[in-house]
C-alpha positions as CSV (number, residue, x, y, z in Angstrom):
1,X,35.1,-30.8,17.8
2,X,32.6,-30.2,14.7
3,X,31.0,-26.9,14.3
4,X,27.3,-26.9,15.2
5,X,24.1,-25.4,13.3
6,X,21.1,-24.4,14.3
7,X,18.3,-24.5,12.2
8,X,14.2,-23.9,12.9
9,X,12.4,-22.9,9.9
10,X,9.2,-21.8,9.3
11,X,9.5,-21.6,5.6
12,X,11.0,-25.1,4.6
13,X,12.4,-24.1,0.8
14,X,15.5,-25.3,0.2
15,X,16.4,-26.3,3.9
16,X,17.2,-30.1,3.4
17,X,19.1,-28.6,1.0
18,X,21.0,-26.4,2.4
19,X,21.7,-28.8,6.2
20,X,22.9,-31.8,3.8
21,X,25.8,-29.4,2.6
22,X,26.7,-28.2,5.8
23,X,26.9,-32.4,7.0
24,X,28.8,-32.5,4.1
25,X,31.6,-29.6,5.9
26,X,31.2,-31.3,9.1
27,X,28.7,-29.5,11.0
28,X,26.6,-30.9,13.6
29,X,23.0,-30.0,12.6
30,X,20.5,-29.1,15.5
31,X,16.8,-28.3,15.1
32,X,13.1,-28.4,16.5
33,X,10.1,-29.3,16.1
34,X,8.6,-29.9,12.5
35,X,12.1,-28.9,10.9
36,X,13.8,-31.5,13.0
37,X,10.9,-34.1,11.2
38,X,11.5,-32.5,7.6
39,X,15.6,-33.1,7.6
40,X,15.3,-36.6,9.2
41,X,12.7,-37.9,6.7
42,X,15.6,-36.8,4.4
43,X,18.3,-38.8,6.0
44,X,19.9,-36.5,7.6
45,X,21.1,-37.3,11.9
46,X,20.1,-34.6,13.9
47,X,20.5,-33.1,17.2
48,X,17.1,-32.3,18.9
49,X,17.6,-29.0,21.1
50,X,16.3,-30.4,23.7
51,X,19.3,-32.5,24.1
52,X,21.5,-29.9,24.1
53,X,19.6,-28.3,26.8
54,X,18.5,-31.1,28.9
55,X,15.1,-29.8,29.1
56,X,12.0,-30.8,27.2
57,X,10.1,-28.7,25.1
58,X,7.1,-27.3,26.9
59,X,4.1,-25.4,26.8
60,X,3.0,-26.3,23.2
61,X,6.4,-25.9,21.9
62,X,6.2,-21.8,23.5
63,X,9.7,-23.3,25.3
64,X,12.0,-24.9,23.6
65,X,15.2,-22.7,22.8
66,X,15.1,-20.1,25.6
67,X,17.9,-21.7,27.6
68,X,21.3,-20.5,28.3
69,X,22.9,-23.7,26.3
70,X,21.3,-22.3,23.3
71,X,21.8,-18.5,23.7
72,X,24.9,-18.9,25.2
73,X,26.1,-21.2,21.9
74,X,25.4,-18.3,20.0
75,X,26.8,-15.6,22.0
76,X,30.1,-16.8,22.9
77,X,32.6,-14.4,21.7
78,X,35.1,-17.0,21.1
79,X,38.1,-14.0,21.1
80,X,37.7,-13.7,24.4
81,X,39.3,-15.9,27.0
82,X,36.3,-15.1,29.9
83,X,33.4,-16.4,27.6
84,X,35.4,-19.3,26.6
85,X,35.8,-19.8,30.2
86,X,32.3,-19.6,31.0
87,X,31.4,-22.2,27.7
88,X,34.1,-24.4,29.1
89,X,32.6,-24.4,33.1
90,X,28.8,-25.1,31.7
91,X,29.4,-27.1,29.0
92,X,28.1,-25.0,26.4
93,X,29.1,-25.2,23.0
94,X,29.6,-22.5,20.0
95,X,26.9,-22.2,17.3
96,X,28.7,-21.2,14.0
97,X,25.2,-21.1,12.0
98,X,21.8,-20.1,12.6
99,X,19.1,-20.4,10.1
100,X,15.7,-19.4,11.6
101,X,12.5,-17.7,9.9
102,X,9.8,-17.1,12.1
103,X,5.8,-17.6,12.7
104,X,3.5,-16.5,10.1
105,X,1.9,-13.9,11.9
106,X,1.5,-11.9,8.8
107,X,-0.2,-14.8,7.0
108,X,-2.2,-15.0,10.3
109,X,-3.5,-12.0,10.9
110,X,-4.6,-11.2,7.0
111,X,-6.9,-14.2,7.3
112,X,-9.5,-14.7,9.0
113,X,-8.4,-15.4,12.6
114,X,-9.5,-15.1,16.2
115,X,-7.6,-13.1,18.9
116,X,-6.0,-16.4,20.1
117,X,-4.8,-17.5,16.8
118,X,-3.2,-14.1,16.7
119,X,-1.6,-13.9,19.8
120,X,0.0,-18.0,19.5
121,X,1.2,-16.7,15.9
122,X,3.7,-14.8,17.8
123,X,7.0,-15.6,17.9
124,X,9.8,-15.5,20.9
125,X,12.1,-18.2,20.5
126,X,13.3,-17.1,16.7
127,X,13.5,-13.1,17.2
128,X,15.3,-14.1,20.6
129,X,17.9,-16.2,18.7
130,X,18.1,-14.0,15.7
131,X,19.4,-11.1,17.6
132,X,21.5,-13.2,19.6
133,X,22.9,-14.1,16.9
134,X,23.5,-11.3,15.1
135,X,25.2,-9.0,17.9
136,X,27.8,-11.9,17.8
137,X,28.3,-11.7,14.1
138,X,32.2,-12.1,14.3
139,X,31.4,-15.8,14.9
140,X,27.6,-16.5,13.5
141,X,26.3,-16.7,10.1
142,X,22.7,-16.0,11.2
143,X,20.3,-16.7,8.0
144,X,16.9,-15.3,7.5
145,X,15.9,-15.6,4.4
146,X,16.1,-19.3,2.0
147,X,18.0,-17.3,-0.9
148,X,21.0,-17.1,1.2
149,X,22.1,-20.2,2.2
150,X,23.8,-21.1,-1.3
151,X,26.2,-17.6,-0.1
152,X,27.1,-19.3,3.5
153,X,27.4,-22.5,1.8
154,X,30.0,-21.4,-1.0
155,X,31.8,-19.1,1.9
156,X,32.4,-21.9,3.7
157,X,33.3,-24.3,1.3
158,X,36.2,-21.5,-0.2
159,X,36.9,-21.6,3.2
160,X,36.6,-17.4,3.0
161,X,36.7,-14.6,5.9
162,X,33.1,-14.8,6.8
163,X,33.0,-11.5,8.6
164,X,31.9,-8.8,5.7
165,X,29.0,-11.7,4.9
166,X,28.4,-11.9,8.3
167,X,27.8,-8.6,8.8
168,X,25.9,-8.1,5.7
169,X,23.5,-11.0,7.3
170,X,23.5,-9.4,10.4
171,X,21.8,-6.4,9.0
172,X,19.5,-8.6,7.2
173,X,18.6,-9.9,10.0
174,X,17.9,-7.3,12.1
175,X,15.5,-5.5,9.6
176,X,13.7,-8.7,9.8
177,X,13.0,-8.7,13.2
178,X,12.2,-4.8,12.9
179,X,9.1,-5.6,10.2
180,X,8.0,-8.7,12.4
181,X,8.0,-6.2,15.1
182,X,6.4,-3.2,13.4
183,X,3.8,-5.8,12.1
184,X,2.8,-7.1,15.4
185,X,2.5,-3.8,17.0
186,X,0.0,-2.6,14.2
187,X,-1.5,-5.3,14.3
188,X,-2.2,-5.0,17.7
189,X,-3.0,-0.9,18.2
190,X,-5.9,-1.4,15.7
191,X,-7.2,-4.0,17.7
192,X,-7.5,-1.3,20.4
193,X,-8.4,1.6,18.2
194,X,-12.0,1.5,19.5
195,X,-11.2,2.0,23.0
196,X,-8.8,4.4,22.5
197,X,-8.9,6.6,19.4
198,X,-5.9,8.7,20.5
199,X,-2.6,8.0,17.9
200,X,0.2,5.9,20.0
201,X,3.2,7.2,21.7
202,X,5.3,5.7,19.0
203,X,4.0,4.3,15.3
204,X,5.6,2.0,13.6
205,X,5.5,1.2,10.1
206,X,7.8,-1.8,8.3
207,X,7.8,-2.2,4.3
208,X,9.2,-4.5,2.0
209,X,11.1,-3.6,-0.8
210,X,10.1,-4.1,-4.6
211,X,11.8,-3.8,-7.5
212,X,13.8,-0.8,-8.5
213,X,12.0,1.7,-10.5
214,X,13.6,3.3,-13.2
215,X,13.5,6.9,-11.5
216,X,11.2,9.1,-9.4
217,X,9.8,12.2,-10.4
218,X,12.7,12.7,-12.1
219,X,15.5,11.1,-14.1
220,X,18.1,12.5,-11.6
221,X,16.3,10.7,-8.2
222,X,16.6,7.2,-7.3
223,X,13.2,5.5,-6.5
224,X,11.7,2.3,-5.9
225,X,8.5,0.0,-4.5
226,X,8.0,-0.2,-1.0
227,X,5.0,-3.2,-0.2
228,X,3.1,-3.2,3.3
229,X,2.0,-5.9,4.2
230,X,-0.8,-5.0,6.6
231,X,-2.5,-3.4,3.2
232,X,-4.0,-5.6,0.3
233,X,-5.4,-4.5,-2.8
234,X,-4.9,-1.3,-5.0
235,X,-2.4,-0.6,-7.1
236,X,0.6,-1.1,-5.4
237,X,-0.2,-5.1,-5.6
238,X,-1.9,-5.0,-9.1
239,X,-1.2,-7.7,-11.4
240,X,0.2,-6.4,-15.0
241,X,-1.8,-8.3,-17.9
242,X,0.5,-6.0,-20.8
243,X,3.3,-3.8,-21.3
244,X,6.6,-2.7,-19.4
245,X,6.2,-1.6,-15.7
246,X,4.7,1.2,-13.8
247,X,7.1,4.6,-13.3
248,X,7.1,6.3,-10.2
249,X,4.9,9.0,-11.6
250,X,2.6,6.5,-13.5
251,X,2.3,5.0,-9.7
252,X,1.0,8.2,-8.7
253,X,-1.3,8.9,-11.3
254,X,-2.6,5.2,-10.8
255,X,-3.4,5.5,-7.5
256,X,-5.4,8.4,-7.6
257,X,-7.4,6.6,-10.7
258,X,-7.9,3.9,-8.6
259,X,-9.0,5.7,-5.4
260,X,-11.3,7.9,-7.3
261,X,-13.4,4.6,-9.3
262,X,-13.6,3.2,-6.4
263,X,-15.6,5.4,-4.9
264,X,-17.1,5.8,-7.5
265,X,-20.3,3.7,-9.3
266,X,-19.9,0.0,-10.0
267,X,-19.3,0.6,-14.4
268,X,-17.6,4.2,-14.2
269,X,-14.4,5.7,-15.3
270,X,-12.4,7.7,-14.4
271,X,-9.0,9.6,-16.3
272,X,-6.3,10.9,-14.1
273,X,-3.4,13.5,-15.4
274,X,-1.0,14.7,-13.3
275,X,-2.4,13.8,-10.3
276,X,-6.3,15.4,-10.6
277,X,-9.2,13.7,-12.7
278,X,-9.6,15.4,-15.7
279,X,-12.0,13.0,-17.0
280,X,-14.9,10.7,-14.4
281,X,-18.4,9.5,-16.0
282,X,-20.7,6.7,-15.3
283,X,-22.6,5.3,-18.8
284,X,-24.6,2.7,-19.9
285,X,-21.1,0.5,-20.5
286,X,-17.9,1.0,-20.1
287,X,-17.3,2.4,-24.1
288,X,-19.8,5.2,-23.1
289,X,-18.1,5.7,-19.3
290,X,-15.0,5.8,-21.1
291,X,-16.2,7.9,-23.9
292,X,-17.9,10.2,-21.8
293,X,-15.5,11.2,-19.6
294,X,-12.8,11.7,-21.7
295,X,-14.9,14.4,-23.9
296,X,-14.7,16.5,-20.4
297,X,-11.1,17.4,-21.3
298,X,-9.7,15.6,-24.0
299,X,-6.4,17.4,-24.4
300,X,-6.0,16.8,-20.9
301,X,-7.0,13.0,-21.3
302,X,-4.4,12.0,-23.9
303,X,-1.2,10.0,-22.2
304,X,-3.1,10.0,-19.3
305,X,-4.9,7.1,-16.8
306,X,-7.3,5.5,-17.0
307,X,-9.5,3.8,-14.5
308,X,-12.6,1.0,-14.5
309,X,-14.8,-0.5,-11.6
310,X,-15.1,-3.4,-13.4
311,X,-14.6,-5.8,-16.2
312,X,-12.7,-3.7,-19.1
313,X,-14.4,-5.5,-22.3
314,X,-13.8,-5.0,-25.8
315,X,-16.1,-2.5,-26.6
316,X,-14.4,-0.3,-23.9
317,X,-10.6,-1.5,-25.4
318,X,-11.8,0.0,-29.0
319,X,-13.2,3.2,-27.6
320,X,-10.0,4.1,-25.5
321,X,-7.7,3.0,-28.7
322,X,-9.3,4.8,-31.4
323,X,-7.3,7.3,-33.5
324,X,-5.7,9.9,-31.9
325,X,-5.6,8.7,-28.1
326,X,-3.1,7.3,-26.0
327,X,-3.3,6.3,-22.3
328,X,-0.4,5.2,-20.1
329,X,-2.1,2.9,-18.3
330,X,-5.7,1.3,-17.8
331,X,-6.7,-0.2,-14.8
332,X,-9.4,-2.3,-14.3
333,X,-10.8,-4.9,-12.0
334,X,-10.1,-7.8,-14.5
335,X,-9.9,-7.4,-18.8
336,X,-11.7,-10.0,-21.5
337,X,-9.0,-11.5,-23.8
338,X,-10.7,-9.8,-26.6
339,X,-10.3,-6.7,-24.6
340,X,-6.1,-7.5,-24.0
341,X,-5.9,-8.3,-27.9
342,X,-7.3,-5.0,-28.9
343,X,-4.6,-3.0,-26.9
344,X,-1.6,-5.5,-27.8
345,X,-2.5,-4.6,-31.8
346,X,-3.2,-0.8,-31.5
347,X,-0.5,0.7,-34.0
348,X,1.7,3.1,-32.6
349,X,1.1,2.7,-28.8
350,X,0.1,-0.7,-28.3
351,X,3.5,-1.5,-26.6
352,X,3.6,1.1,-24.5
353,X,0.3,1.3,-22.9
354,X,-0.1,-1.1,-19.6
355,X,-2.6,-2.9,-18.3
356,X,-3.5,-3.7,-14.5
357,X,-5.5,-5.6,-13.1
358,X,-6.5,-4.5,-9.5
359,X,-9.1,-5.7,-6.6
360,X,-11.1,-2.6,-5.2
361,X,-9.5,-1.0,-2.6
362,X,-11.7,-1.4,0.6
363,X,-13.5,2.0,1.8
364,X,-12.0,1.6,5.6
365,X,-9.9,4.1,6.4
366,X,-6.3,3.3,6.0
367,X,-2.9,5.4,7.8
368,X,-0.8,7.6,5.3
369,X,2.3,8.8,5.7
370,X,4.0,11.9,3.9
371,X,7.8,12.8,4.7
372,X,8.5,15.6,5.2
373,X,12.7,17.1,6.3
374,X,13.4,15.7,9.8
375,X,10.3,13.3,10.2
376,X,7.0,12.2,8.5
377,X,3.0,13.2,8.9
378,X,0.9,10.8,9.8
379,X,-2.9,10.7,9.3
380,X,-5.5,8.2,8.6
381,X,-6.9,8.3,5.6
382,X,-9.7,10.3,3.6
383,X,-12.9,8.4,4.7
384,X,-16.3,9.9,4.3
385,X,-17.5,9.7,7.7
386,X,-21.3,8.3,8.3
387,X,-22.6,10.9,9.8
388,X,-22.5,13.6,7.0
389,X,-24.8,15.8,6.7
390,X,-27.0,16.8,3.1
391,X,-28.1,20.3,4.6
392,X,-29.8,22.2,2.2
393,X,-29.8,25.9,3.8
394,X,-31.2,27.6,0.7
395,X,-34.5,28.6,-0.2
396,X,-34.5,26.5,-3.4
397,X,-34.4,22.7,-3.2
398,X,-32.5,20.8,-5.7
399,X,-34.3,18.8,-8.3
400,X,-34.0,15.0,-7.9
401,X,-31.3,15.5,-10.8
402,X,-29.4,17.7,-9.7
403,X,-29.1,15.9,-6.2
404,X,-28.0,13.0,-8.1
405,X,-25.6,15.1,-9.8
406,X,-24.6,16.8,-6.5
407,X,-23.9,13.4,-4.9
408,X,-21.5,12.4,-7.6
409,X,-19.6,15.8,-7.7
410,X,-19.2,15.7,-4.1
411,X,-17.5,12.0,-4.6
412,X,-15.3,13.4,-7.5
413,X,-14.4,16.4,-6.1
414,X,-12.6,14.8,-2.7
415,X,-10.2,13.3,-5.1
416,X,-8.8,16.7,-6.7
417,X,-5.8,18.7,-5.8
418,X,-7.0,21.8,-3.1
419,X,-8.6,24.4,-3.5
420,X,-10.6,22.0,-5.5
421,X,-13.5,22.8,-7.5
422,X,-15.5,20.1,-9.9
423,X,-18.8,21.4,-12.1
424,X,-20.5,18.4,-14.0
425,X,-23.6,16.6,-14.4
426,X,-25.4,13.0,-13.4
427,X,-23.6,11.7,-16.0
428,X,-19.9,13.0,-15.7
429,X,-17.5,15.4,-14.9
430,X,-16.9,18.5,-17.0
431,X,-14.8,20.9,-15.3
432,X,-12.5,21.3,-13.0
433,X,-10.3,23.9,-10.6
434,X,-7.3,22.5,-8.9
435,X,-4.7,23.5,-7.1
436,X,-5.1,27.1,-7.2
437,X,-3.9,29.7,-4.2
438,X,-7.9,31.0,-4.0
439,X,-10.9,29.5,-4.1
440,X,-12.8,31.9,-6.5
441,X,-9.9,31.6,-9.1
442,X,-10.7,27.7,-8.8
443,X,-14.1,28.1,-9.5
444,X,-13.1,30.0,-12.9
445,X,-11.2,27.7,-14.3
446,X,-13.7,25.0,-13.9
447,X,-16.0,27.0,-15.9
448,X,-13.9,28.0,-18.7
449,X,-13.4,24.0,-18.7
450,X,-16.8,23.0,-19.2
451,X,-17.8,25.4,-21.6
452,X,-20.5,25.5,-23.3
453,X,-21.8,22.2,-21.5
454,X,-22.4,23.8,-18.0
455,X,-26.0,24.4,-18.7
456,X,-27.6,22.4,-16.3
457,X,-24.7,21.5,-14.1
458,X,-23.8,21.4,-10.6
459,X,-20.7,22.4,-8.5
460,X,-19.0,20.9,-5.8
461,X,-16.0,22.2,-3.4
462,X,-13.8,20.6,-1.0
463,X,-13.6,23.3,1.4
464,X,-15.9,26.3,2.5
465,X,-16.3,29.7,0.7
466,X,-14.5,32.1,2.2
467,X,-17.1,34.7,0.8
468,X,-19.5,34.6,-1.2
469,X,-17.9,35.8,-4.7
470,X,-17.7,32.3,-5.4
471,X,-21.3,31.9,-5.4
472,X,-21.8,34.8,-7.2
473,X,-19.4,33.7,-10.3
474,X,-20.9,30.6,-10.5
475,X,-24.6,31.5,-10.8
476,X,-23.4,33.9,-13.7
477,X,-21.9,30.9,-15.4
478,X,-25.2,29.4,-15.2
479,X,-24.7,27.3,-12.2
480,X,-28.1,26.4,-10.0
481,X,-26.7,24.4,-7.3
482,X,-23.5,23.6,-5.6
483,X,-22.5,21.5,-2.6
484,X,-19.6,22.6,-0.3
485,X,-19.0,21.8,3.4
486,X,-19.6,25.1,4.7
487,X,-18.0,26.4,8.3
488,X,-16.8,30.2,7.3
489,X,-18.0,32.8,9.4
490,X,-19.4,34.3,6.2
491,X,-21.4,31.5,5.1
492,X,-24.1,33.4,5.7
493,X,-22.9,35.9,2.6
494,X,-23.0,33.0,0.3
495,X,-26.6,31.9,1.8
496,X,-27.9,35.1,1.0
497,X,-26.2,35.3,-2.6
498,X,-27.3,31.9,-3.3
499,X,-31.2,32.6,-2.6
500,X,-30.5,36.3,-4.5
501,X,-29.6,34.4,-7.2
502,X,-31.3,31.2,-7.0
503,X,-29.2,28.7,-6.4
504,X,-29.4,25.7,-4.2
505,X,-26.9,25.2,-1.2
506,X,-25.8,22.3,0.2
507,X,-23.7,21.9,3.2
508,X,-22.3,18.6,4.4
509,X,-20.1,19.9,7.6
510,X,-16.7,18.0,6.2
511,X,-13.7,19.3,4.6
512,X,-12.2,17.3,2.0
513,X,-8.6,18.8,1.4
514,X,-5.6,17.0,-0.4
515,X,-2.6,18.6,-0.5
């Protein structure tokens, strides 16, 4: 009796292929639907399921493989003489090969696309037989994925023990069916997130794997690239124009470039190091964005990342690769060739710098995840919500200027490391506090950062003053107006030192901590 494969593909690469060889060995090919089309306009005799079942496919095709001569083909456990018995009293025989990929619901659903389209992009027949298939591994080669048929093939032909591939598959196989899974149930509990805005029982996320990087944080810890596929844009999927690929940290840093831009003016930039902007400015062009925010902190800004909404030109290339300067990586929206030529032919660092192009990331909030030992956090993302509040609660107004300045602050300043302090103009950042135990030590060092420049400028916080000696230091400094969200039982203090002093106050009623 020949062996029998099944095989109902979505994706069509390299299955003619791959069912000529196994007529070749002998086997008996069955399929469905437009795969059983593709392999006969190839020549190939094929077995319709629906033979095999006696029982036409209905519904639309929603039926066609859900039938015991199909599921019981694939989990015969041909070792044991009561299953053989059962195959042998209904007639049903062994499938030695499965080769199924499933719906695009992925493709689907990040299209445009109604409900309907959604829900028929779906599938049940494929999972079913997958994991059919793959509990009886001892006997099925169940294939997933196009790039390995060429491995059942030359197992076959060698005439090998299939049951280390098999298993190996099997594996496959089932991680397969777990991110079609996770996908659809994503998919489906932000469809309901407006009627319900309570986190699920269970979440489930599923990633695909990129390439191997060459280390995480550090030499000694493996690392690599994990894709969603519910997300698009950002770094993650840049495209790289130049040099060698992205490190775990560079990743990091990257990332928070990119967020912070984005939020940012169309024609800013922004300069990330070590995780917190030490450079953000919007110009009159990209050479004077760039320009302008890395004189904030320009021992900070060299090997660091940097960051354009928009159209890196070559005014902006020459400005970033003038003498003594070096950036990891710029990212921008999309580079002029003139631009790319002036970083491939900067001496010294001109193969080492990389270049990425990136769409903007969407300001919807998004769900983040953070390990932790034993579990994960999950949250959705940082999104400014649309009801803040501009409260100003002092007796002195802000100028028109230094609201403008306020506003950009209070953008930059959600992207720093807690307690996070920024001080800085219209124009551009000039100092910043990040990541220190108190809040009034934060506010110190964004002073001694911006120097001599902090005439004129404005501070923002993420979080509230505890009391009102942060107030008090910066107005010394020569601060006249700071934003914060406020919500400490003393915010009264820092009311009171702000009109003793005369300082504006602003309060906007949301915390914006990153840990």
């Amino acid at each position: 009796m020949k062996k029998r494969a099944l095989i109902s593909v979505t994706n069509k690469a390299g299955v003619v292929e791959f069912a000529q060889k196994l007529s070749t060995l002998g086997y008996e090919i069955l399929s469905t639907g437009g795969t059983a089309k593709a392999l006969r306009e190839a020549g190939l005799e094929i077995t319709d399921v629906s033979q095999v079942t006696q029982f036409p496919e209905i519904m639309d095709g929603r039926v066609k493989t859900l039938h015991p001569m199909v599921h019981g083909g694939l989990l015969a456990d041909i070792s044991q003489e009561s299953h053989c018995q059962s195959a042998a009293e209904h007639g049903i025989i062994p499938i030695q090969v499965l080769a199924v990929n499933l719906y695009e619901f992925e493709k689907t659903v990040n299209a445009p696309h109604s409900w309907a389209e959604a829900v028929e992009s779906i599938d049940i027949g494929g999972p079913a037989m997958i994991r059919a298939a793959s509990k009886n591994a001892q006997h099925v080669s169940v294939i997933v994925e196009p790039e390995d048929y060429d491995k059942v093939i030359e197992a076959i032909e060698q005439k090998a023990d299939l049951t280390h591939l098999n298993q190996v598959l099997m594996a496959k196989a089932f991680r397969h069916t777990a991110l079609y899974d996770s996908l659809i149930s994503r998919y489906l509990t932000s469809r309901l997130e407006s009627e319900n805005s309570d986190l699920a029982e269970s979440v489930t996320f599923g990633f695909r794997t990129g390439s191997p990087l060459r280390y995480g944080e550090n030499p000694h810890q493996e690392a690599k690239v994990l894709f969603d596929p519910m997300q698009n844009g950002g770094v993650i999927r840049g495209k790289y124009l130049w040099g060698k690929e992205l490190s775990y940290n560079n990743f990091l840093d990257a990332d928070g470039a990119w967020e912070l831009v984005c939020d940012m003016p169309t024609g800013s930039c922004a300069i990330i190091k070590h995780g917190n902007p030490c450079g953000a400015a919007k110009g009159r062009n990209f050479a004077e964005s760039y320009t302008l925010a890395r004189s904030s902190d320009p021992v900070s800004a060299f090997g660091g990342i940097a960051a354009f909404n928009g159209v890196v030109d070559f005014d902006a290339a020459t400005a970033m690769t003038e003498k003594n300067n070096f950036l990891e990586v710029v990212l921008g929206t999309s580079f002029t060739p003139e631009a790319i030529e002036v970083f491939k032919n900067r001496a010294g660092w001109g193969q080492t710098v990389r270049l990425l192009e990136c769409e903007l990331s969407p300001a919807s909030s998004f769900p983040t995840l953070r390990a932790v030992r034993g579990g994960a956090l999950f949250q959705m993302s940082d999104e400014e919500p649309n009801s803040l509040a501009w409260n100003i609660v002092s007796d002195r107004k802000p100028t028109p200027e230094e609201e403008e300045a306020l506003k950009l602050m209070w953008t930059i300043v959600r992207h720093v490391k807690s307690n996070a302090i920024v001080i800085g103009n219209k124009h551009q950042l000039l100092g910043t506090g990040a990541g220190q135990m108190n809040r009034v030590q934060s506010v110190k060092l964004a002073i001694e950062q911006a120097g001599e420049k902090i005439g004129g400028c404005v501070l923002a916080s993420d979080a509230f003053f505890p009391f009102s000696d942060s107030v008090e230091t910066a107005a010394a400094a020569g601060i006249r107006a700071i934003v914060q969200p406020g919500g400490s039982k003393k915010d009264q203090d820092s009311v009171d030192a702000a009109n003793r002093l005369g300082v504006a106050l602003v309060l906007t009623g949301v915390r914006h901590f990153r840990h």
